[in-house]
C-alpha positions as CSV (number, residue, x, y, z in Angstrom):
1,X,-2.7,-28.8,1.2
2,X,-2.3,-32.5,-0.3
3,X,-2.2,-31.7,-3.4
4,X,0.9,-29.0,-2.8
5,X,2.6,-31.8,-1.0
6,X,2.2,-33.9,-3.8
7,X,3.3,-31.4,-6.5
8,X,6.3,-30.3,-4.2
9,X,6.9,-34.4,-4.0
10,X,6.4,-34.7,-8.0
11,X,9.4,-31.4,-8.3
12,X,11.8,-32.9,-6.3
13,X,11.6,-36.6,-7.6
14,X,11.7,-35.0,-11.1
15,X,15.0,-33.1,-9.8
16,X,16.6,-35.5,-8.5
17,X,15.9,-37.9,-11.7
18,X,17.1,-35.4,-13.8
19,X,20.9,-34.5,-11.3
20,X,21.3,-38.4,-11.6
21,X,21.2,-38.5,-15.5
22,X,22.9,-35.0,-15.2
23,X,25.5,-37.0,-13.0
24,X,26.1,-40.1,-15.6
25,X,26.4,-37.8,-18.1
26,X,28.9,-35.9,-16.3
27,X,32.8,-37.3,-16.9
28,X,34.4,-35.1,-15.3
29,X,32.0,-35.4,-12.4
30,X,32.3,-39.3,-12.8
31,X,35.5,-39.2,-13.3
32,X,36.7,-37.6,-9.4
33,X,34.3,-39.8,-7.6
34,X,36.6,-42.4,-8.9
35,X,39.1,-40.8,-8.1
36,X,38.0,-40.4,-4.7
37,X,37.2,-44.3,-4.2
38,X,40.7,-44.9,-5.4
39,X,39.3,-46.7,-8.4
40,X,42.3,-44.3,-10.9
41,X,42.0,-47.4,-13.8
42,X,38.2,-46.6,-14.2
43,X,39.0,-43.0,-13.6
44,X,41.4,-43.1,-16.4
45,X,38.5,-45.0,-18.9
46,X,36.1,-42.3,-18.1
47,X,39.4,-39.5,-19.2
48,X,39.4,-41.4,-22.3
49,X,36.0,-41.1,-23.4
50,X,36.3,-37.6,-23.0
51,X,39.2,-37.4,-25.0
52,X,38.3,-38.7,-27.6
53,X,35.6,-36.0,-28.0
54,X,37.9,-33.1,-27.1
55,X,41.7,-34.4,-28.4
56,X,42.9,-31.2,-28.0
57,X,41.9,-30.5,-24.7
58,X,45.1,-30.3,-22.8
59,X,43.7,-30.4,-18.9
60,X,41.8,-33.2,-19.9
61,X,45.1,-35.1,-21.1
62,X,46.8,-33.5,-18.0
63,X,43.9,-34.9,-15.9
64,X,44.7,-38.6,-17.5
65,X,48.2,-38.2,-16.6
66,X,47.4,-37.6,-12.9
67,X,45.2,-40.3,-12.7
68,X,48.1,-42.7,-14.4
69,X,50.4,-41.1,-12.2
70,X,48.6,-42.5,-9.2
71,X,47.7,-45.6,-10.5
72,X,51.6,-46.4,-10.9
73,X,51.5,-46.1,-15.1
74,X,54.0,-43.8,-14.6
75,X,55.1,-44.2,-18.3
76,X,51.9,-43.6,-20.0
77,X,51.6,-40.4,-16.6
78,X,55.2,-38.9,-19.1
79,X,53.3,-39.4,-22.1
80,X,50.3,-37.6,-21.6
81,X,52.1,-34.9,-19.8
82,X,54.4,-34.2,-22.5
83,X,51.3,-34.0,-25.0
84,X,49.7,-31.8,-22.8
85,X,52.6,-29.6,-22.7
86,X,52.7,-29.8,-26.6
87,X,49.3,-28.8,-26.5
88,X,49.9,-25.6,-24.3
89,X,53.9,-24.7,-23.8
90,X,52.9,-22.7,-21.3
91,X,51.4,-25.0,-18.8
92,X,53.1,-24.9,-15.4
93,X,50.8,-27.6,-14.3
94,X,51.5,-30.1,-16.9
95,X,55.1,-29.4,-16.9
96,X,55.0,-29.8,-13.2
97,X,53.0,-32.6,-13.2
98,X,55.5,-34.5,-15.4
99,X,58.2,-34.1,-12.6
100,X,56.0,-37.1,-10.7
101,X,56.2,-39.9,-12.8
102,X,59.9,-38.9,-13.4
103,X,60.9,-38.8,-9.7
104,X,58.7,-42.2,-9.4
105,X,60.8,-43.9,-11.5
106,X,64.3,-42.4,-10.2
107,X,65.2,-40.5,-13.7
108,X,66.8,-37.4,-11.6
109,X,68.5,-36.0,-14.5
110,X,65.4,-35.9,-16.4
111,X,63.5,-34.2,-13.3
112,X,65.8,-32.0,-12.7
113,X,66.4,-30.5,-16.4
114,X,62.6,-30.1,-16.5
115,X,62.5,-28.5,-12.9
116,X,64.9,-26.2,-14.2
117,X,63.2,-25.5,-17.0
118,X,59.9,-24.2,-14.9
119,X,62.6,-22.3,-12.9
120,X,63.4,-20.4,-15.5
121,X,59.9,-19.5,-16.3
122,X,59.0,-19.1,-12.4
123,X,61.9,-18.6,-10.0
124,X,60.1,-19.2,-7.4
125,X,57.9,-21.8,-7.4
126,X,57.9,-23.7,-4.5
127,X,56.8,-27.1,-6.5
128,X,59.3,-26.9,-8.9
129,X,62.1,-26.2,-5.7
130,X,61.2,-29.2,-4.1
131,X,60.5,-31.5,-6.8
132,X,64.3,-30.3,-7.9
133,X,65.8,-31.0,-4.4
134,X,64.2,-34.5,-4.6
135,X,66.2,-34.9,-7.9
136,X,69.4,-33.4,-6.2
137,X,68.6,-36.2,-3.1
138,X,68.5,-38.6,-5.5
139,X,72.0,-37.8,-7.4
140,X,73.2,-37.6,-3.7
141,X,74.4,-33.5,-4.7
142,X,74.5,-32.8,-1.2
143,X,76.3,-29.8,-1.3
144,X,74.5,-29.0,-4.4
145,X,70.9,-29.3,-2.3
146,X,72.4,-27.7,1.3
147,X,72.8,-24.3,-0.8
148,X,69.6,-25.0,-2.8
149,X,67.8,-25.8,0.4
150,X,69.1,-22.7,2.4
151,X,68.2,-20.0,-0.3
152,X,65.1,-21.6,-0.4
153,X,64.1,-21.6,2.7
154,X,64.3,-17.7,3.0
155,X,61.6,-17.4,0.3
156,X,59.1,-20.1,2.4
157,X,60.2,-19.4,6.2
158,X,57.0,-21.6,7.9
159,X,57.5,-24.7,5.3
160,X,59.2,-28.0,6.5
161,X,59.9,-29.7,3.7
162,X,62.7,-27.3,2.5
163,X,64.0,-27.9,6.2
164,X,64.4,-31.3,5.6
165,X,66.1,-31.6,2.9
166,X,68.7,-28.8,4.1
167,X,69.2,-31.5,7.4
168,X,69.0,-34.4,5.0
169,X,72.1,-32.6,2.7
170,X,73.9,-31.4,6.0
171,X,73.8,-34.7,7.8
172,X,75.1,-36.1,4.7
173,X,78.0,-33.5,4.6
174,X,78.8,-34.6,8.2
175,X,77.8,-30.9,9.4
176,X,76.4,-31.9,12.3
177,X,75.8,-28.9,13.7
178,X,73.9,-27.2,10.7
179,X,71.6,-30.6,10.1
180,X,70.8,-30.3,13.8
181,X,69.9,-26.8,14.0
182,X,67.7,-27.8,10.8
183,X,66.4,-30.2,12.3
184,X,65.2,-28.1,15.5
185,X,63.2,-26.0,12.4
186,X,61.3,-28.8,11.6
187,X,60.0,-29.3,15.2
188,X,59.1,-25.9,15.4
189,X,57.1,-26.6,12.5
190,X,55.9,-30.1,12.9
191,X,56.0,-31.1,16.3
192,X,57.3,-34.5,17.2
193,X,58.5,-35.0,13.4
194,X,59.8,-38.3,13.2
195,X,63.2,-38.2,11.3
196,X,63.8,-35.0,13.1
197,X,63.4,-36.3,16.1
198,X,65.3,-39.3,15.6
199,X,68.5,-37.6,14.7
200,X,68.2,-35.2,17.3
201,X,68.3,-37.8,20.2
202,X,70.6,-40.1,18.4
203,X,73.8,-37.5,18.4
């Protein structure tokens, strides 16, 4: 009986020896329990290694982007997103992803031709709808996002978001009546919703 103990002890300190080496050889592994500490600058080294085996790879450049993104290099976020999309013109990720950095750093126009441009490829994508409203927010097209925001909404009846901006654009417009019947959808879907809230009992 000892000596199966001791050979089951042997097989699991042997596996375990051999997941750890498995686990530092392992970017990508490495790479999102970074990302999980918050540590995205040593996240981003351990995306570069990997690149530089695999240049082409464009979810690993995608990957670097995201991790830039949340680190606040939003530039070098555009840049890798836009070689990622040169990598794979189809990508709906990357070419989502790039909205981000763009909407970070308050270039609307240039968020909202790319949002557009997924658009076209996939009406109705609910990331590239909202990341467009943000841009619309930002140019203060208020009548531009109300009747973006209400068709919307149709397609994605339980979402809040879309419900806020349509309140947002309305209160904005000085329809009153419309932001707070908009409003009253966002409680319904987040209770006790601060903004909502807050306009509701203010008028």
């Amino acid at each position: 009986m000892k000596a199966v103990r001791s050979s089951v002890l042997f097989v699991v300190v042997v596996f375990l020896l051999v997941a750890r080496v498995s686990h530092a050889e392992d970017g990508w592994s490495e790479s999102y329990r970074l990302e999980a500490l918050a540590k995205y600058k040593d996240a981003v080294r351990v995306m570069d290694k990997l690149i530089k085996k695999e240049p082409q790879n464009d979810f690993a450049i995608s990957r670097r982007a995201w991790l830039n993104y949340l680190r606040g290099a939003y530039n070098k976020a555009v840049e890798d997103y836009r070689k990622a999309i040169r990598l794979n013109p189809k990508s709906l990720d990357a070419r989502l992803g790039l909205l981000l950095p763009l909407l970070a750093q308050q270039r609307w126009r240039e968020a909202s031709s790319s949002a557009k441009g997924v658009l076209k490829e996939a009406p109705l994508n609910y990331y590239a709808h909202v990341r467009l409203m943000s841009s619309e927010a930002g140019e203060r097209k208020w009548q531009t996002l109300a009747d973006h925001a209400a068709r919307v909404a149709a397609y994605y009846p339980s979402d809040a978001t879309v419900q806020i901006y349509l309140a947002r654009a309305n209160a904005r417009l000085k329809n009153t009546r419309a932001a707070r019947e908009a409003y009253k959808r966002v409680l319904e879907r987040i209770p006790g919703h601060v903004e909502a809230t807050r306009f509701l009992n203010a008028k």
